[in-house]
N, C-alpha and C positions, 0 to 999 in steps of 0.2 A: 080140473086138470087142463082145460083144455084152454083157460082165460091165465093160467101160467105161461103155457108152449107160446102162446098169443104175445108173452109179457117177452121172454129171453129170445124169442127168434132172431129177433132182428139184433140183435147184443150179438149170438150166435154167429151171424152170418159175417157184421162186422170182426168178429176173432179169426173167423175162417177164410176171409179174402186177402189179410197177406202171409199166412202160412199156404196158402195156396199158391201162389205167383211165386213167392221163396222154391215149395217144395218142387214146383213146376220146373226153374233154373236148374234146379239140383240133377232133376231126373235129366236133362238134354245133356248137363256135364259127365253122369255117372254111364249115359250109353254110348258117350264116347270116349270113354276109359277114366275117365280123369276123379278120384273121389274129393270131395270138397265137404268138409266139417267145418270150413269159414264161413257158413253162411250166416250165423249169427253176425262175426265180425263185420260183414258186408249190409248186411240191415242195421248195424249202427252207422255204418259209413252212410248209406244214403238216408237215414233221418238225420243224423247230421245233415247232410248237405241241407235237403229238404229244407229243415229248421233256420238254417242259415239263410238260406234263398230268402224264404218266405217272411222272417223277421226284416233282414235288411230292404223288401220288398214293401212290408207292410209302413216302413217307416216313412217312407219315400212317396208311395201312392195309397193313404188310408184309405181301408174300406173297399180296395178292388179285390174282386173276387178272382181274377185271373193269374196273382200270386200265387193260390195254391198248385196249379195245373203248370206253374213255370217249377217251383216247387219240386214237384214232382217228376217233371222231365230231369230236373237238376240232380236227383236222386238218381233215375235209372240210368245217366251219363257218368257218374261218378264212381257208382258200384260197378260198371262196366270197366272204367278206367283202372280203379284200384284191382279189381280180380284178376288183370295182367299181372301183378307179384306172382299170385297163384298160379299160373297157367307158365309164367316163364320159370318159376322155381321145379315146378314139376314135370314141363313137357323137355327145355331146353336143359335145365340142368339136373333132370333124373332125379331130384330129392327124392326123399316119402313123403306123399302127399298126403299123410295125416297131420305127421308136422310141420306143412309147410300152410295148412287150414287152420291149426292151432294157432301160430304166428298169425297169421289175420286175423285171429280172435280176440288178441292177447295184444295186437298194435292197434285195431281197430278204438278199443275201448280206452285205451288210455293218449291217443291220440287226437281225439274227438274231445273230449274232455280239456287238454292244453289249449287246442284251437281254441273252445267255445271260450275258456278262461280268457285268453287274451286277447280275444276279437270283442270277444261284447260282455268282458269286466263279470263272467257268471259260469260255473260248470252249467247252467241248466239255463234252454232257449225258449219259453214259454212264446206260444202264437199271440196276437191280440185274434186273430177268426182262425176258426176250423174248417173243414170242408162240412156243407149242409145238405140236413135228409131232406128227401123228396118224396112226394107221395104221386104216384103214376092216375093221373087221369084213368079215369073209368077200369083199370086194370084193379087198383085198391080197392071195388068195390066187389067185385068178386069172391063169393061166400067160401070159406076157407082158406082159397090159395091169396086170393088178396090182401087180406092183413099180412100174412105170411110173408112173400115176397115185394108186394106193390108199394107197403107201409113206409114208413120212416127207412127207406132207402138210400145207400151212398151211391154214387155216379161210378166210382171206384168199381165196385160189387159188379155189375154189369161189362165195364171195360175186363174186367180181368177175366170174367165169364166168358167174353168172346176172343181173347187173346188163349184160354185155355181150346177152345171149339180150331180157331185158326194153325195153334203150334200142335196138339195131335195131329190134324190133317199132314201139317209138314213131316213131322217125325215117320207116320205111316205109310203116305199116299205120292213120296217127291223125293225124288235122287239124292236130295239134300239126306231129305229121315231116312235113306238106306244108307247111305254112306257113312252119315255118324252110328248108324247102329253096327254097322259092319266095323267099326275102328275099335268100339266096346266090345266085341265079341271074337272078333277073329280080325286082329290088326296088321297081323302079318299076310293075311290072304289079300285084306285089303288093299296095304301096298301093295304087290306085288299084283294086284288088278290096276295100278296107276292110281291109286288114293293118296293123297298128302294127309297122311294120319296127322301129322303136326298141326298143320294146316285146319283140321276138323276139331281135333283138340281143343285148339285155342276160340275156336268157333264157339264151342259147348261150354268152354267155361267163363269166356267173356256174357255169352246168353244166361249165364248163371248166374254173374257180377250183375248183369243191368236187374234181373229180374230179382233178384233178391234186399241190390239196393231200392228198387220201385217196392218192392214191401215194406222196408223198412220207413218210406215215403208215405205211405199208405195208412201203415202203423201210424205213425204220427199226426197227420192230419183228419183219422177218423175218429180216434178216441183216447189217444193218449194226450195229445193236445200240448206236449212240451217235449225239448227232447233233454235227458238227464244222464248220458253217457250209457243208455241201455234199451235192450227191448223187449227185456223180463224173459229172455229165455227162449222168443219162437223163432228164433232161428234153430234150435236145437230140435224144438219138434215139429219142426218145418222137416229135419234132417229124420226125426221117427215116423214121419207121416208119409215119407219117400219110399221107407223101406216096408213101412207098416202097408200100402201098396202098391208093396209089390213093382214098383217100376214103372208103373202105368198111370198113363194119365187119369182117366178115371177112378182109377182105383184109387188115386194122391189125393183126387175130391172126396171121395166118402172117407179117407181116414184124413182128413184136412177137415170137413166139418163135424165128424165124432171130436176133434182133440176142439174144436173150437167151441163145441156146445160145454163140453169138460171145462175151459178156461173160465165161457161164461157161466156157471153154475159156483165159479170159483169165488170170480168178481162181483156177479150182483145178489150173493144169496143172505148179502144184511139187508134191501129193500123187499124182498120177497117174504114175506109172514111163513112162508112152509118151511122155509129155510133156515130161517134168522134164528130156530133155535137149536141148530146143528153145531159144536164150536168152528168157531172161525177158523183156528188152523188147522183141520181137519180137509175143511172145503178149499184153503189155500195149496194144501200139499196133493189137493185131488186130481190138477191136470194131470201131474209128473208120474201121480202112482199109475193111473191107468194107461200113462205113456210107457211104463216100467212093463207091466201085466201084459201091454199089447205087443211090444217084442217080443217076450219070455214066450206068448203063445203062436209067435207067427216067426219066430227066428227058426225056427226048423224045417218050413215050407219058402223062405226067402226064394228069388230068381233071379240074385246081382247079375249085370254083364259079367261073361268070362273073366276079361282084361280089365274089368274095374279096379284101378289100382295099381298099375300095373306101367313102367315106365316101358315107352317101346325103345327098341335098341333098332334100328334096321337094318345091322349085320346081322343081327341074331335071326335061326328059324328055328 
């Protein structure tokens, strides 16, 4: 049992680092009122980008490894950039921000696709290098936790590790995280404390746009390794992992690496002998059921923001 756990961890952890940094966007946008189901859309946006960077990057200078880290800046600039659709359709012109997430869903994928077609003659941007595992000095030798974490590790994994440590502290401990949490809950109080709810708004969902395009970034140069007009769907459980906990940052982590361990159980369970005589479609439709089951059983204890959703008027009280 325990030379499997040893096998899928590190597969695990890779599925669970950019449904984390996705769901993490999500939760800054939804506590300050604004709900965003474009985050799939915006994790194709920035693997595209990503993909682009890093292809026309690698053509130029073979073999440099600091393509992917431009890469991926290019990713979290981009998804930042595009998530203004979203933030100006919803905060400045009052749409429904379900369908104004949808549209980014639904432009994303079919936009990305045209570009890659006629920039580089292919729907689909294959890397010549990916981002490479590391194994931590003296840390990987460590009996149990070391294989575990120290092993075949991405650089990624760690970054976002401490980007989640950093934005909790803000969200909790800094005028900023009361402010936006005061625009999700009670918007109208917070105006009228001198809050620019707009102002916070667009804050939370452009933090959405960067950090969901840097998954989609992530996504890509850890294991998908091309990009193909999609990102198999974690943006959507990036969007059940939000609600699955509960709002909270911590909470996003353990239902962020339950869905990730689900993905990988999905993906590697034909080189795994326990596995491999399960049928396939079974273990491929098994992220989404347990993603199903785990709303069904936690939709009745949810803690949305009050005003999630919810367009502010500032004549209105």
């Amino acid at each position: 049992m325990w030379q499997i756990i040893e096998q899928i961890f590190p597969y695990a952890i890779a599925y669970t680092i950019p449904l984390l940094i996705t769901a993490l966007g999500a939760l800054y946008c939804e506590r300050s009122g604004v709900v965003n189901i474009g985050l799939d859309g915006l994790m194709i946006i920035g693997s595209f980008s990503s993909a682009l960077t890093i292809f026309l990057l690698q053509k130029a200078f073979p073999g440099s490894s600091w393509t992917i880290l431009v890469g991926l800046f290019a990713a979290l600039v981009v998804g930042a950039l595009f998530s203004l659709l979203h933030a100006f359709a919803s905060i400045n012109l009052k749409a429904n921000q379900v369908i104004s997430g949808t549209a980014i869903n639904m432009i994303a994928s079919a936009l990305t696709v045209f570009l890659a077609r006629n920039i580089t003659g292919s729907g689909n941007i294959r890397l010549t290098n990916s981002l490479g595992k590391y194994n931590w000095p003296l840390l990987s030798d460590i009996p149990l936790i070391g294989p575990l974490f120290f092993k075949n590790s991405y650089a990624t994994t760690w970054l976002v590790l401490i980007i989640l440590i950093i934005f909790t502290f803000i969200l909790y401990k800094t005028t900023f995280g009361l402010r936006l949490r005061a625009c999700g809950e009670h918007p109208h109080a917070a105006d009228a404390a001198g809050i620019n709810v707009a102002r916070m708004r667009y804050m939370g969902v452009i933090l959405s746009g960067a950090f969901a395009g840097l998954g989609g970034g992530i996504y890509l140069v850890t294991f998908a390794g091309e990009f193909n007009g999609g990102v198999a769907g974690f943006g959507f459980l990036a969007l059940a992992a939000l609600i699955f906990g509960q709002w909270k940052p911590f909470g996003i982590l353990a239902a962020t690496l339950f869905f990730g361990f689900a993905s990988t159980i999905s993906n590697v369970s034909q080189v795994l002998p326990q596995l491999a005589t399960i049928p396939p479609v079974i273990l491929k439709i098994f992220p989404y059921v347990v993603t199903l089951v785990a709303l069904v059983i936690f939709s009745k204890s949810s803690q949305a923001p009050k005003a999630s959703g919810e367009p502010f008027d500032h004549g209105k009280r």
